[in-house]
N, C-alpha and C positions, 0 to 999 in steps of 0.2 A: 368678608362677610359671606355665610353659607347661603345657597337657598333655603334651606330649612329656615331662617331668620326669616323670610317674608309672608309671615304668620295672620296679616289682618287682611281683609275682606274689603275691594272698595273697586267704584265704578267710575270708568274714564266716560265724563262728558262731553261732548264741541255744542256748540253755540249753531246754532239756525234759525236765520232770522226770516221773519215770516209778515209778508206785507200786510196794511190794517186796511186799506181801500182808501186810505185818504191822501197818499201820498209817501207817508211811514212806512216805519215797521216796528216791529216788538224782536224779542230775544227770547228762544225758548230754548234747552236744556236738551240734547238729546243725547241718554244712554250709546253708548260706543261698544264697551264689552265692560266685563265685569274682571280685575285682574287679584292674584295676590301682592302683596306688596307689606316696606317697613316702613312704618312711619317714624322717623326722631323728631322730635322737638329741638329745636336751634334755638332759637330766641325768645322772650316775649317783653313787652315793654307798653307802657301806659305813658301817655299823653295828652296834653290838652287841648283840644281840638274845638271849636268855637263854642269856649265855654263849657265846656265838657268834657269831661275825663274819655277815651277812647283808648284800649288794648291793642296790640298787634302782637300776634304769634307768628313766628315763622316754621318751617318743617323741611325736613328734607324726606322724600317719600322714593323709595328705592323701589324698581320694577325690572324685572324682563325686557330685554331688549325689545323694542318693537316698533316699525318704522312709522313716521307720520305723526308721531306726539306732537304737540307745538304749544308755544307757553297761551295763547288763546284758549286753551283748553282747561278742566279740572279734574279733579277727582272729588266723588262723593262718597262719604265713610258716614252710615246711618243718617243722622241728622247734621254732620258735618262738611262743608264744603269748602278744599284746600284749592286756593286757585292757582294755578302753575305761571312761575314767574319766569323759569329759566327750565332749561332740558341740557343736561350734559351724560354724556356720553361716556359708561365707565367698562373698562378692558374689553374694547374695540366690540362692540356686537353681543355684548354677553348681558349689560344691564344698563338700563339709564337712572341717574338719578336726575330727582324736579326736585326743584329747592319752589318751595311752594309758600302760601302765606293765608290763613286760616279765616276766613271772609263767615260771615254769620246770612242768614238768612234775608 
């Protein structure tokens, strides 16, 4: 794969969790950096889930090396959010790919 292939636009999130005063807390979304990257599509599959028809898509979203990813994390691509399941490491320092899994709003 060249770098010229990582042609789409999307934004690495981490999770910050932020106490409610009651004891809680919530989970809010905060922007990391903004990277290029490929998105593929691996998989997608329909299920039935209580009652309900439920989709799952999978991805595998190729990036720049860059230290500190971790599958806690996401990427946001406009109105869509890929949530990272896995981070592996491709030719040593040069790119990672996140096999990631397409989560709706």
């Amino acid at each position: 794969m060249h770098i010229a292939a990582m042609r789409e636009r999307v934004t690495l999130e981490r999770p910050v969790r932020i106490a409610d005063g009651g004891g809680g807390a919530s989970v809010i979304w905060e922007a990391v950096t903004a990277l290029w990257a490929q998105v593929r599509p691996i998989t997608g599959e329909e299920r039935l889930r209580h009652d309900q028809l439920a989709g799952r898509l999978t991805h595998e979203v190729f990036i720049r090396y860059r230290p500190g990813v971790l599958p806690a994390m996401r990427f946001r691509q406009e109105a869509r959010i890929l949530a990272i399941v896995a981070v592996v490491e491709v030719e040593r320092r040069t790119r990672l790919k996140c096999l990631c899994e397409e989560r709706t709003l």
